[in-house]
C-alpha positions in Angstrom: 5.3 25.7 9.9 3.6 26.3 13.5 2.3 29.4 14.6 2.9 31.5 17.4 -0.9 31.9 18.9 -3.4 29.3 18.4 -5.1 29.9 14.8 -7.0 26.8 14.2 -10.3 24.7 16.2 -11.0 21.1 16.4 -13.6 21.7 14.4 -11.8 23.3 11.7 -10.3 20.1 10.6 -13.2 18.5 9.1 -14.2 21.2 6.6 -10.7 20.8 5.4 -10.8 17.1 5.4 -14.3 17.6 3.5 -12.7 19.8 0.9 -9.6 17.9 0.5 -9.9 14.6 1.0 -13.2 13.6 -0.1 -14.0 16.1 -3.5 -16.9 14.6 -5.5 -15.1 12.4 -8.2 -16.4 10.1 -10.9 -15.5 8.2 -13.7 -13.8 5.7 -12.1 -10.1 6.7 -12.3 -7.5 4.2 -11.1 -3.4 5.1 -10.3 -1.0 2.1 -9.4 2.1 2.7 -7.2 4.6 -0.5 -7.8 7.3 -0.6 -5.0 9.7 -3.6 -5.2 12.8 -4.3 -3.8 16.3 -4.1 -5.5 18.6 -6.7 -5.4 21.9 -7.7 -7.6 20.5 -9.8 -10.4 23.9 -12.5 -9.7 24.7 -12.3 -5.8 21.8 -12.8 -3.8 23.3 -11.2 -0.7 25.2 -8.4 -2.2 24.8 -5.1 -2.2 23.1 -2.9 -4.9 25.1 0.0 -6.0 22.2 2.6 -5.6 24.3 5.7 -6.9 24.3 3.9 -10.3 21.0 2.2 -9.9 19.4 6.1 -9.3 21.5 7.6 -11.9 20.1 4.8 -14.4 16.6 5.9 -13.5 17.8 9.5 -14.4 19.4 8.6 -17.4 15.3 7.2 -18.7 13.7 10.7 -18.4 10.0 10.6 -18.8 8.7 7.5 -19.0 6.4 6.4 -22.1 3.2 5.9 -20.0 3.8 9.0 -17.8 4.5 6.9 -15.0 7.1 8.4 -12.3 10.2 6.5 -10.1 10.9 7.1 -6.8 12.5 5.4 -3.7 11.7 4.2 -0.6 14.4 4.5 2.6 16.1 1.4 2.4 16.6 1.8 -1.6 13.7 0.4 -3.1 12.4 1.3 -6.2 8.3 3.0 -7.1 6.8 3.2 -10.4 3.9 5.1 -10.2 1.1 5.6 -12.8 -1.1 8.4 -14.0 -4.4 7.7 -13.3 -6.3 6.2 -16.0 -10.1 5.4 -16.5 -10.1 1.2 -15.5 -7.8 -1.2 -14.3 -7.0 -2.4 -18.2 -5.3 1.0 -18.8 -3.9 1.5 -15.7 -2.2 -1.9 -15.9 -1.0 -1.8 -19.3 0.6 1.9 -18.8 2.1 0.3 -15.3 3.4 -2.9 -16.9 4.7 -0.8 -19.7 6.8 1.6 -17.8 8.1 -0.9 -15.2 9.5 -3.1 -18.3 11.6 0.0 -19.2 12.5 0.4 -15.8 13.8 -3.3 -15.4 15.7 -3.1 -18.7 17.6 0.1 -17.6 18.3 -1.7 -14.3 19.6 -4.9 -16.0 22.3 -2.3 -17.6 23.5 -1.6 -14.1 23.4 -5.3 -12.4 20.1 -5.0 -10.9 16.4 -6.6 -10.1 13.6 -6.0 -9.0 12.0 -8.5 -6.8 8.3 -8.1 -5.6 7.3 -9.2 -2.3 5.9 -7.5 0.6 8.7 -8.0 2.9 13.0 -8.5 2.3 13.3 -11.8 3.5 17.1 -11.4 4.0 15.9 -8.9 6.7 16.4 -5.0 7.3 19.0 -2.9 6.0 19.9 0.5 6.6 18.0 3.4 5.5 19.7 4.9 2.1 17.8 8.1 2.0 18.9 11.0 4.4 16.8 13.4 3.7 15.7 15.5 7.3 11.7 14.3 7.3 13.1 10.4 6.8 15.8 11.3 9.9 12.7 12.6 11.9 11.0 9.6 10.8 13.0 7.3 11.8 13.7 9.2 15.5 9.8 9.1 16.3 9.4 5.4 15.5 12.7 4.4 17.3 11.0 5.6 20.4 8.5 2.6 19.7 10.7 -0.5 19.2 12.2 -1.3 15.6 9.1 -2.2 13.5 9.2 1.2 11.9 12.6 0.9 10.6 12.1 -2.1 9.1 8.5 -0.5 7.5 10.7 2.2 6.1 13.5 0.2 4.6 12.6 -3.3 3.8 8.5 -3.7 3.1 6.9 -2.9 -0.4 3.7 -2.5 -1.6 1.1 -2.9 -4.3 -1.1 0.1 -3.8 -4.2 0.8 -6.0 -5.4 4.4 -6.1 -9.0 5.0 -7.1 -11.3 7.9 -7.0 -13.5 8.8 -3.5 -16.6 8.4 -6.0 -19.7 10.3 -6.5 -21.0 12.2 -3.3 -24.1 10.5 -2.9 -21.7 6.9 -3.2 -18.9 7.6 -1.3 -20.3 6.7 2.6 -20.9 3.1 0.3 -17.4 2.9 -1.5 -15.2 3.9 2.1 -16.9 0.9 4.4 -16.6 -1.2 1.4 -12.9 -0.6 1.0 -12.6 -1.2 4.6 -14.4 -4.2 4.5 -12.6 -5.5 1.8 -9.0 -5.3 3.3 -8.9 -8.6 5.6 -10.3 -10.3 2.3 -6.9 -8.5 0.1 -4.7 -9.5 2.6 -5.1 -12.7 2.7 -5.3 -13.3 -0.9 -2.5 -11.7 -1.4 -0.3 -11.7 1.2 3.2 -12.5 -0.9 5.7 -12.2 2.5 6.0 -15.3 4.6 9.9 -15.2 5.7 12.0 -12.9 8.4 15.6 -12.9 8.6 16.2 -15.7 6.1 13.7 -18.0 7.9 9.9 -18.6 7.5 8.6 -16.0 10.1 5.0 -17.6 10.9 2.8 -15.2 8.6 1.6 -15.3 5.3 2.2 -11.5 4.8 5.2 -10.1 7.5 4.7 -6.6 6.3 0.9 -6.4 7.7 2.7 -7.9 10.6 5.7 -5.3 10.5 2.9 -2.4 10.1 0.6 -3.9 13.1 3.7 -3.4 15.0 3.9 0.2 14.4 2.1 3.9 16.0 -1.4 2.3 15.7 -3.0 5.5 16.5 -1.5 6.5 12.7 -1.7 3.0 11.2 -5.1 0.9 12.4 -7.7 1.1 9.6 -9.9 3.8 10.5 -13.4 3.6 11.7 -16.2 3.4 8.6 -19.3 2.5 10.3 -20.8 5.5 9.8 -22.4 7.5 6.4 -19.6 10.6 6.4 -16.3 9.5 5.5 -15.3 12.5 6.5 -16.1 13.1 9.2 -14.6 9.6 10.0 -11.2 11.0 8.9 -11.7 13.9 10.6 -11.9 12.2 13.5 -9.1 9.6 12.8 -6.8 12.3 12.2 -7.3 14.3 15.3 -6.9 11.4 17.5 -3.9 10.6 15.3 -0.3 11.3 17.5 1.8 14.2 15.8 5.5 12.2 14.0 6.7 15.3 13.4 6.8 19.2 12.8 8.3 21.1 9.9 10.4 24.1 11.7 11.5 25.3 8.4 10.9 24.3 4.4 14.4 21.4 5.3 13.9 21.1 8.8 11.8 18.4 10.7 11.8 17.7 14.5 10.4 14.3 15.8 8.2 14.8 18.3 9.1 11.5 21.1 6.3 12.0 23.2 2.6 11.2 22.4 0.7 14.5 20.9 -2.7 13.7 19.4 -3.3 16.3 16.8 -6.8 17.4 18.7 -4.3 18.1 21.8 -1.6 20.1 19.8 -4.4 22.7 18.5 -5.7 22.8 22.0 -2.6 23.4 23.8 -0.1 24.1 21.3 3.9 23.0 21.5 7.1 24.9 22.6 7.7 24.7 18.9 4.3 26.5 18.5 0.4 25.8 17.3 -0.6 24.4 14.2 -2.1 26.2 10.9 -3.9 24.2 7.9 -0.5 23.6 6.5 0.4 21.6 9.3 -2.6 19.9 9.2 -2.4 18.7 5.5 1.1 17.4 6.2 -0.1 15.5 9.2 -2.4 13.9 6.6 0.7 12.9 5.1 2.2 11.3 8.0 -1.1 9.0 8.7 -0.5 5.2 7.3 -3.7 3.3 7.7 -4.8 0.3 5.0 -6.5 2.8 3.4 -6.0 6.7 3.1 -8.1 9.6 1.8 -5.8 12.1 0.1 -8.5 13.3 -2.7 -8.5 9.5 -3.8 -8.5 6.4 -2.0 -5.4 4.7 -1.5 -5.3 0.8 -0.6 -2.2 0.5 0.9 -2.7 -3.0 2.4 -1.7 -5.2 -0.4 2.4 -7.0 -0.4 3.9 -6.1 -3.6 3.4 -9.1 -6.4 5.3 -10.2 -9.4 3.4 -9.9 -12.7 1.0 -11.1 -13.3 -0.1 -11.4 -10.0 -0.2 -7.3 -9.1 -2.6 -7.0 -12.5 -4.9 -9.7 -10.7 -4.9 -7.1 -7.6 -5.5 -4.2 -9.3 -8.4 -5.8 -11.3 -10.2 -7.1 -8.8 -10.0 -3.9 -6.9 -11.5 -2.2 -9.7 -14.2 -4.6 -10.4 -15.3 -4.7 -6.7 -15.5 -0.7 -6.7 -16.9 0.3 -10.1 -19.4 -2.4 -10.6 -22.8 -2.3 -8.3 -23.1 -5.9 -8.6 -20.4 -7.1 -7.4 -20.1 -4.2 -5.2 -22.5 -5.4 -3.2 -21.8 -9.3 -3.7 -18.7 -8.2 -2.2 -19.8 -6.2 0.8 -21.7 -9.3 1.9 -19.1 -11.6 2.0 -16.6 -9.1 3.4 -18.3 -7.3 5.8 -18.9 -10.2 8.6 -15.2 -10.7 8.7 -14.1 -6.8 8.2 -12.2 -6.8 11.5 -10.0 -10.0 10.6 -6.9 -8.3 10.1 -4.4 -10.8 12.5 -6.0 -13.6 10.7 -5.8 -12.9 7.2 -1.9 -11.6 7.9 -0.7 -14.6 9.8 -3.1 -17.5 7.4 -3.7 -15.5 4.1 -6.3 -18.2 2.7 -5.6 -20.7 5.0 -8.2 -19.7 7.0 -11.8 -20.8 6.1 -14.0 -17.9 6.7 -11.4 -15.4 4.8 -11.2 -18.4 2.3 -15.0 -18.1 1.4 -14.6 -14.6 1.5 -12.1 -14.0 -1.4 -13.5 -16.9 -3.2 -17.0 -14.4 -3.2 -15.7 -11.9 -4.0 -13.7 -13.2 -6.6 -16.4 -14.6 -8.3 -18.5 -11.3 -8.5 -15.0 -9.3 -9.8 -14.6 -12.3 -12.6 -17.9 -11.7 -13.6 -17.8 -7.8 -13.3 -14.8 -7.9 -15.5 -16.3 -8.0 -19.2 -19.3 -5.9 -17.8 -16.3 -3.3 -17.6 -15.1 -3.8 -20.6 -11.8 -5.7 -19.2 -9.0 -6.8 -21.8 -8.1 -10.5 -22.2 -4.6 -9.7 -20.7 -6.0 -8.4 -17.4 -9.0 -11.1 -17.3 -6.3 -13.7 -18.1 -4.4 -12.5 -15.2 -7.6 -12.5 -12.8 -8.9 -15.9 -14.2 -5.3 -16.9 -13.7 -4.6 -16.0 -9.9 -8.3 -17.5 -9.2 -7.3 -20.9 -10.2 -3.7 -21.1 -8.9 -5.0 -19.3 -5.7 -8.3 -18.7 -4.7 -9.8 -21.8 -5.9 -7.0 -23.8 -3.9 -7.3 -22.1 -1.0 -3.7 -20.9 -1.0 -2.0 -17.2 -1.5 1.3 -16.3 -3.4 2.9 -17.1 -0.1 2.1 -20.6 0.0 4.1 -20.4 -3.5 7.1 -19.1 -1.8 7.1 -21.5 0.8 7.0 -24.6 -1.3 9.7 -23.8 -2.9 11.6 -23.1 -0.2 11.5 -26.4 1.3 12.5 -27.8 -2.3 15.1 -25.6 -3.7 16.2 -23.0 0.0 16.7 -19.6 -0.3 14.4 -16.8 0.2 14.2 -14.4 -3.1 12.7 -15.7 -5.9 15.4 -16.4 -8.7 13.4 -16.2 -11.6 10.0 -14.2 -12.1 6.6 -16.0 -11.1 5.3 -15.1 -14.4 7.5 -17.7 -16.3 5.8 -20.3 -14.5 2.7 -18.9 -13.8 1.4 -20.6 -17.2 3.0 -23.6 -17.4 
């Protein structure tokens, strides 16, 4: 909560970041956050009974693997890992706990679909809590984009450790390189309102649309990631301030951060405690919060999220393909339009993800891969990659053969046949 008198400097902020954000890690931990939508398993456009949905969640306890469930604003659903060393353990504790999670939801007349964006469009926010209220008030100022982030997008985010200190100026451009190339692979949300919308993935549209000061990638050109998010998040506009442990006000004017510790608020001047939760509030494709997360990826039906997670890992952890991959990536690092409206329709982003690919397939049994997550990654290569096409494309096919928007059955059943 603010303070009365100024108590920190501009220059306090990276220290903190330093300390925080970026803390030498190694051993090449990965987390996996799954967010799909929830939808009634018999009527399309119904309405999910979230009260019983939520209190079938409660009713699991602790999940085998460790993993936790929460919810998004507009009701959908998060299964989120521990970390675990590799992308074969991280999947198979993921995939094992979202199973039990889809059983228990079966029970109450519910699935889960994955894909970046609801195609039936936005619905209203579920959660009331006061920081989704002030949430919602800031990014009303700013057109509707952020309401339909909040309730209708998911994501496949893969978590993995800032690295060694000597690595980590190499591992933050290469993520940020990398996330044209993972959008357009994967991009997974090509429809708007029940209709095609013109993009391969809507929610990097729907997110484009939003605060960019708190949602462009930031800048990694330079050898001190920190400092990089230092300076992303003082130039970042303040959503909102906590008056009290329950009470958030939005803030409806721009505030850069830098500003607010220069010339404080009538609500006050920030401490480090409002700094660390401004952290919270910053949304780029990737974000340093002691780990990395990649936030740019739409959500994916299995097997397709495993293929994402895998190559991820391959890319980071292995120096070959680490720099195979910078290569290819880094001439078209600032493709971000592109790779959300085309996904793999577009050549250079094509080559791209067919490089990088290739180095991640090859870094796979270097890592000691299993044959479930190098099936998945072979898998997605050749329905994909190799084709020039994105899990998009699927969904649009069968659109024009069958209608509809959702998926009715899961891609895995006919992923391998």
């Amino acid at each position: 909560m603010p303070s009365t008198t100024r108590c920190l400097r501009p220059t306090d902020v990276e220290p903190f970041v330093r300390e925080h954000c970026f803390p030498p890690a190694e051993g090449g931990l990965v987390g996996i956050e799954l967010e799909q939508l929830t939808v009634p398993r018999r009527r399309e456009l119904g309405v999910v009974d979230h009260e019983s949905l939520r209190a079938a969640c409660k009713r699991l306890g602790t999940l085998p693997g460790g993993s936790t469930i929460t919810f998004e604003p507009g009701g959908q659903l998060e299964v989120s890992s521990p970390p675990r060393p590799g992308s074969s353990a991280a999947c198979a504790v993921a995939a094992a706990d979202l199973a039990v999670v889809s059983r228990a939801l079966a029970d109450v007349d519910v699935r889960l679909v994955a894909v970046g964006l609801d195609p039936r469009g936005c619905g209203p926010r579920l959660l009331t809590a006061a920081r989704y209220e002030a949430m919602e008030a800031y990014f009303d100022t700013q057109g509707s984009h952020g309401r339909t982030m909040m309730c209708a997008t998911a994501a496949l985010q893969v978590n993995v450790d800032v690295g060694e200190l000597a690595a980590q100026a190499r591992r933050w451009r290469l993520v940020h390189d990398l996330g044209p190339v993972l959008v357009a692979t994967f991009a997974n949300s090509p429809f708007a309102g029940g209709a095609p919308s013109g993009w391969r993935s809507g929610r990097a549209a729907v997110w484009a649309g939003i605060d960019p000061s708190r949602t462009r990638p930031a800048e990694a050109s330079g050898d001190d990631p920190a400092a990089d998010w230092a300076r992303y998040a003082l130039g970042a506009n303040v959503m909102m301030v906590r008056t009290s442990e329950a009470s958030f006000e939005a803030l409806r004017s721009p505030l850069p951060f830098r500003r607010w510790i220069e010339e404080g608020h009538e609500l006050g001047y920030p401490n480090l405690e409002d700094l660390a939760y401004h952290l919270g509030t910053l949304f780029p494709p990737v974000r340093a919060r002691g780990w990395l997360e990649l936030r740019m990826i739409d959500a994916l039906p299995d097997p397709w999220w495993r293929a994402a997670v895998a190559v991820v890992c391959a890319l980071l952890h292995d120096a070959e393909a680490a720099a195979l991959a910078g290569r290819a990536a880094a001439p078209i690092s600032d493709r971000w339009s592109d790779a959300a409206r085309h996904g793999l329709a577009h050549p250079d982003l094509r080559e791209a993800s067919r490089a990088c690919f290739v180095a991640a397939l090859a870094a796979l049994p270097r890592l000691g891969a299993d044959a479930t997550t190098l099936a998945a990654a072979e898998g997605f290569y050749e329905r994909f990659v190799d084709r020039g096409r994105c899990p998009a494309d699927d969904l649009l096919d069968r659109h024009r053969r069958q209608g509809g928007v959702l998926p009715r059955s899961p891609i895995l059943e006919e992923a391998w046949t």
